[in-house]
C-alpha positions as CSV (number, residue, x, y, z in Angstrom):
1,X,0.0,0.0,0.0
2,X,3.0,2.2,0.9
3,X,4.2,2.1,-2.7
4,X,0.9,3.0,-4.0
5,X,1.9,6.5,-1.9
6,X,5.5,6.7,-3.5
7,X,4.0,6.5,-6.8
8,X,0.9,8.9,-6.4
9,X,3.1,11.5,-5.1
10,X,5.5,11.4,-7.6
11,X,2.9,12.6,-10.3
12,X,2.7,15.5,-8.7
13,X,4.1,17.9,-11.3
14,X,4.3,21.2,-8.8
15,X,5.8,23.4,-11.5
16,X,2.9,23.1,-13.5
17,X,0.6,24.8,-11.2
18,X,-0.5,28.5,-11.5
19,X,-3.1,30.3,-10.2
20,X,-3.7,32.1,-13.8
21,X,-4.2,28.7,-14.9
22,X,-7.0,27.0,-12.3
23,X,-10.4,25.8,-13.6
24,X,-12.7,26.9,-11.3
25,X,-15.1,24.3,-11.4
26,X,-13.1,22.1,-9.9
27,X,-15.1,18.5,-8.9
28,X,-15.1,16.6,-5.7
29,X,-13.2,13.9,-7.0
30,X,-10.6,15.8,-8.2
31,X,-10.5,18.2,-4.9
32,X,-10.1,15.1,-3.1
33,X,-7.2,13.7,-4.9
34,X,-5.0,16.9,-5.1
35,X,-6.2,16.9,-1.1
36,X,-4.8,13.7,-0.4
37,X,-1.4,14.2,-2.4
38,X,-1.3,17.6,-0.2
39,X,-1.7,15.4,2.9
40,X,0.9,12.8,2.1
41,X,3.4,15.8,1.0
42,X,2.9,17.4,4.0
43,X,3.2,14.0,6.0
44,X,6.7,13.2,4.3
45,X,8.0,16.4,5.7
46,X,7.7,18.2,2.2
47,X,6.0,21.4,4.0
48,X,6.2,23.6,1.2
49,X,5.5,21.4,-1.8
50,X,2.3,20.6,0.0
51,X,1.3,24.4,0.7
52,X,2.5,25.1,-3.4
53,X,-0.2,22.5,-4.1
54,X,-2.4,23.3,-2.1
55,X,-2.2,27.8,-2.7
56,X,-3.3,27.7,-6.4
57,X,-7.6,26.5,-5.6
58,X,-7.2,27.4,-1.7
59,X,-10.3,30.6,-2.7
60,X,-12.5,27.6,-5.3
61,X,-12.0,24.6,-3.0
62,X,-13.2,24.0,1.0
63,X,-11.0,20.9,0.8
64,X,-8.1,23.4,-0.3
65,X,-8.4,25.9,1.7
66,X,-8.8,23.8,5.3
67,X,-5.3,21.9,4.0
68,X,-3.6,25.3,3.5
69,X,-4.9,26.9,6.3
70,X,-4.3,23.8,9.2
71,X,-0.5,24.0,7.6
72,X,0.1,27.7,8.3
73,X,-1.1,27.7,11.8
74,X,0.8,24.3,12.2
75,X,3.7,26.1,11.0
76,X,2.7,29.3,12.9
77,X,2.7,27.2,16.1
78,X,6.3,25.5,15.7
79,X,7.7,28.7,15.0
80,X,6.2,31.3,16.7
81,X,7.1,33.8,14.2
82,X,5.1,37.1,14.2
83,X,5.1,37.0,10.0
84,X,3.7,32.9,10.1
85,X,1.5,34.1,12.8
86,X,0.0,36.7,10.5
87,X,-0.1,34.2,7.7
88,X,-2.2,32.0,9.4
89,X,-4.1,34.3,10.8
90,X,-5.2,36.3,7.5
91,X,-6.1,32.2,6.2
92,X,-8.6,31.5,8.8
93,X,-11.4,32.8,7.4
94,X,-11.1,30.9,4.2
95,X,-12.5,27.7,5.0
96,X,-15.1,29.1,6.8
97,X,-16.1,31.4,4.2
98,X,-16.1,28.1,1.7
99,X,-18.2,26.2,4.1
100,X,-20.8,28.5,4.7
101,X,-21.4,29.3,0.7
102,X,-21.4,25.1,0.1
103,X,-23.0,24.2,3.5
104,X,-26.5,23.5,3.6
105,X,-28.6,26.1,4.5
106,X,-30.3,25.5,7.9
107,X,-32.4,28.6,8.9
């Protein structure tokens, strides 16, 4: 299963990415995948490929923007640097804007 990992991570082509370039109907499927890889970057200690994927649909995917936003204030908390502290801080209100314009509506 492990190499399954290896090779799914390893089609990640992070030099292709651009946020001029990002469909913005992006499906579930597909915001699930890039997701994943994101996790498993960020799980191998490759911080800032993960965050490189993860930057380009962060503002067109919930799934994007939770990743990128629980890795800054991760990296905000290890470091305790005023400028990753800001970071973070400024991402916070991306997943919840995400998830209350796709949430279900309960009023």
């Amino acid at each position: 299963m492990e190499s399954k990992r290896v090779n799914s991570l390893q089609q990640v082509e992070l030099n292709e990415i651009s946020e001029d370039f990002i469909d913005p109907g992006i499906d579930l499927e597909a915001a699930l995948k890039e997701s994943s890889a994101a996790l498993d970057l960020f799980l191998n200690n490759r911080f800032s490929d993960a965050l490189a994927l993860l930057k380009p649909r962060k503002n067109q995917s919930m799934y994007h923007a939770m990743g990128y936003t629980s890795i800054l204030v991760m990296q905000a908390g290890m470091t305790f640097d005023p400028k990753d502290m800001d970071n973070a801080m400024a991402s916070l209100g991306n997943p919840w804007r995400h998830a209350k314009n796709f949430g279900r509506k309960l009023e």
